[in-house]
Backbone bond lengths (Angstrom), bond angles and torsions (degrees), N, CA, C in turn:
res aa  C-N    CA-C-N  psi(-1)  N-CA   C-N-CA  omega(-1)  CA-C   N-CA-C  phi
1 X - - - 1.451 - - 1.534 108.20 -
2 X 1.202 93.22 114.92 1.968 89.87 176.77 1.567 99.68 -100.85
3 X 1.473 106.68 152.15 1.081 132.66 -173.11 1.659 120.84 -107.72
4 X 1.478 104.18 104.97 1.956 117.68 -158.37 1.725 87.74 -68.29
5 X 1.935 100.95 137.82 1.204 101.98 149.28 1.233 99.48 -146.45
6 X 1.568 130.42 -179.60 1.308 145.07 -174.99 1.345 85.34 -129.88
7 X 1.479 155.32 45.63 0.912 121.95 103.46 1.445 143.87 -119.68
8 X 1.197 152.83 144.85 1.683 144.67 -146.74 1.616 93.41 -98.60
9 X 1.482 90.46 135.73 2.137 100.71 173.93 1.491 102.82 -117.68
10 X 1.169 107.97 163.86 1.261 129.06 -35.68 1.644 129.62 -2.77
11 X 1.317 123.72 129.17 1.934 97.56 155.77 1.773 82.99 -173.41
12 X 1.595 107.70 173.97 1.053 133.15 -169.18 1.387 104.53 -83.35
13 X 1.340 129.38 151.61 1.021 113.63 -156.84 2.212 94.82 -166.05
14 X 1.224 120.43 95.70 1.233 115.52 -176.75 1.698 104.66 -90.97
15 X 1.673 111.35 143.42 1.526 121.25 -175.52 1.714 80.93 -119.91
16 X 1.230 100.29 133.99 1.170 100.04 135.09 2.108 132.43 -161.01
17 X 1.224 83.71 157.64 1.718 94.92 -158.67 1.546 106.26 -110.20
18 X 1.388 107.25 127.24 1.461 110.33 167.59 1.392 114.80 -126.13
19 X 1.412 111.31 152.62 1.248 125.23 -123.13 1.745 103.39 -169.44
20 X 1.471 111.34 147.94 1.490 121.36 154.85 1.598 114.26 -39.89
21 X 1.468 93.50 110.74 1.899 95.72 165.37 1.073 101.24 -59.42
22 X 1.388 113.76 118.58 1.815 105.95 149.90 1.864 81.72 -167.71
23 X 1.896 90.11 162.67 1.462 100.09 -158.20 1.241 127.13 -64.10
24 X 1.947 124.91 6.23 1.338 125.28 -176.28 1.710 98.25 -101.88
25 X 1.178 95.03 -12.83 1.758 97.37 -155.46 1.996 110.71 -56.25
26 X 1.201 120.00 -36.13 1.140 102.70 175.15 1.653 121.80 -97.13
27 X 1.502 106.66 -4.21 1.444 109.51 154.72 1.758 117.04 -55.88
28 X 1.454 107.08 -44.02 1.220 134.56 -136.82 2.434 82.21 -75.92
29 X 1.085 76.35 -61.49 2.132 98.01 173.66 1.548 92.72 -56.32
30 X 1.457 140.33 -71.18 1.082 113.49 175.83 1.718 137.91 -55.99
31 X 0.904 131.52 -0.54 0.920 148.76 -154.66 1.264 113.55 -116.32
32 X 1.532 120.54 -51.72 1.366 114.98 144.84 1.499 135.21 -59.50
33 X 1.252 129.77 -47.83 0.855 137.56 153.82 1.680 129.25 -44.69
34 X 1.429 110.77 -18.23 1.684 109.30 160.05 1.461 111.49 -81.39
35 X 1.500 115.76 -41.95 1.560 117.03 165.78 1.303 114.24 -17.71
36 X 1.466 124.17 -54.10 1.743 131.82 -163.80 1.816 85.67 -101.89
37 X 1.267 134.40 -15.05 1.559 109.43 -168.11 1.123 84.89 -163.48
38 X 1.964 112.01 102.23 1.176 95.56 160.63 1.955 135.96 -125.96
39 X 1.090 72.54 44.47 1.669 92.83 158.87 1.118 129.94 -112.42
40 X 1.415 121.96 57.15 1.487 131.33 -177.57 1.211 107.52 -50.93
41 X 0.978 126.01 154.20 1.288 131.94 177.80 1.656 115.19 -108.89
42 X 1.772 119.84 160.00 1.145 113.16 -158.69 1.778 106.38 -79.97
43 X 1.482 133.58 121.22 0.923 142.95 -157.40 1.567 131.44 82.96
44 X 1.445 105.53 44.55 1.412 95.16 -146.83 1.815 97.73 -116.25
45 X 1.593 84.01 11.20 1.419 79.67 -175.48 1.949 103.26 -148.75
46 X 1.513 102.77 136.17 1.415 112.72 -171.98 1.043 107.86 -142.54
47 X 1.753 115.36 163.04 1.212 113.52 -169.22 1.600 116.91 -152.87
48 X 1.381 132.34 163.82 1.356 108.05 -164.55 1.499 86.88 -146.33
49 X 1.627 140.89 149.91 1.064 133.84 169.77 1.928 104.78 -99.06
50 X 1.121 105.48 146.85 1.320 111.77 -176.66 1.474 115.55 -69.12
51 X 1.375 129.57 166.63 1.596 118.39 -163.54 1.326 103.06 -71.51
52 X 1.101 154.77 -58.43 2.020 143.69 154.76 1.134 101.69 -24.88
53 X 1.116 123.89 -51.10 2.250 119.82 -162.43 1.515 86.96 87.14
54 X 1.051 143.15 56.17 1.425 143.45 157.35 1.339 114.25 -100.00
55 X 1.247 91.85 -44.03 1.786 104.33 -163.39 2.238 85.18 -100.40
56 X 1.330 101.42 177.35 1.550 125.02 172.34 1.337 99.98 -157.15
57 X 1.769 122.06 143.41 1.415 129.09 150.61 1.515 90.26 -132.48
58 X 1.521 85.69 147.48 1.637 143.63 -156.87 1.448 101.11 -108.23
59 X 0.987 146.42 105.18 1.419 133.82 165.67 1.611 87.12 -129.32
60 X 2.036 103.36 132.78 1.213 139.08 172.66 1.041 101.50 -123.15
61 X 1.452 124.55 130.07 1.436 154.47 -156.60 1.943 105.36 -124.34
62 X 1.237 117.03 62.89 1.136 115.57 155.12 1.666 148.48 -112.58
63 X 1.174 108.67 163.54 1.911 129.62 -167.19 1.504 78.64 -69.38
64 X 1.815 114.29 114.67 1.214 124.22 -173.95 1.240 92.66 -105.45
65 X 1.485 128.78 144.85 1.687 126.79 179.50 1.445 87.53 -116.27
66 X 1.426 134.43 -37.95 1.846 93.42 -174.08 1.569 83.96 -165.03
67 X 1.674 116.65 166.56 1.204 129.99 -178.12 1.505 125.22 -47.21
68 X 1.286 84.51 -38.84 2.004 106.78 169.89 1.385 111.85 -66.87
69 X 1.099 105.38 -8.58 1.887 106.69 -172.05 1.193 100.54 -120.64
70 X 0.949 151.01 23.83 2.307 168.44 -93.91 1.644 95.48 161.23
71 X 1.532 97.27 -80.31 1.797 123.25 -170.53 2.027 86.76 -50.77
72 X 1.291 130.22 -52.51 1.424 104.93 -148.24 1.125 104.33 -98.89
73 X 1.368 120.86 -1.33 1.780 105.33 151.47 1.004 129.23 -77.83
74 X 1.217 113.62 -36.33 1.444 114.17 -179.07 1.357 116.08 -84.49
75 X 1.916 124.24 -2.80 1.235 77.67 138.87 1.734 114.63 -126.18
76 X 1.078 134.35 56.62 1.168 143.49 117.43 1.648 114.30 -35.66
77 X 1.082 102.06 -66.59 1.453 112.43 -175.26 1.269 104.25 -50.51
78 X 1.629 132.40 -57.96 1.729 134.18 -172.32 1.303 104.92 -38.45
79 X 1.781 108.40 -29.16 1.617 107.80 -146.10 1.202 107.72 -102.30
80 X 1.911 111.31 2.61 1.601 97.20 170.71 1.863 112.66 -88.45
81 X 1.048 104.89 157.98 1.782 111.85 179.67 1.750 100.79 -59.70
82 X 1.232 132.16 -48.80 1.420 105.45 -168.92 1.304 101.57 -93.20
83 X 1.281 139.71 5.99 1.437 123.38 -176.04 2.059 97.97 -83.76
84 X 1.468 93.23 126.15 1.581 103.05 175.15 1.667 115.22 -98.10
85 X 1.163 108.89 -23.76 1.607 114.96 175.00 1.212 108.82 -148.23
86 X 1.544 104.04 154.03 1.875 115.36 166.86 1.020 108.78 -125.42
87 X 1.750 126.96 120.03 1.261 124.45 163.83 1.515 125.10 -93.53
């Protein structure tokens, strides 16, 4: 069974996860996300606090090699307790 995508890999590929502000939380997104890719690259990761500072999104900017390597971060990511969304 092959698996359709529209996009070609190598390619760039931004995740990002928002989540409970609190001070592990964007370690916590990087950290999983090196698990599946771990050659981040320098700047590859930014972050913005939401207008309260309650919420945080995480966007990680990585060299995606294949759909299977897309699919298992994100859901890694579903499966941590403070992550509230995956984009």
């Amino acid at each position: 069974m092959s698996e359709e995508t529209l996009l070609e890999f190598p390619c760039q590929f931004p995740i990002k996860a928002m989540g409970t502000n609190h001070k592990y939380f964007e370690n916590d997104v990087v950290m999983i996300v090196r698990k599946h890719t771990p050659n981040l690259g320098e700047g590859a990761v930014t972050s913005k606090p939401s207008r309260t500072g309650k919420y945080l999104a995480v966007t990680v900017t990585i060299t995606a090699t294949s759909k299977a390597q897309i699919d298992a971060i994100y859901q890694t990511l579903h499966a941590h307790p403070d992550v509230k969304m995956v984009l």
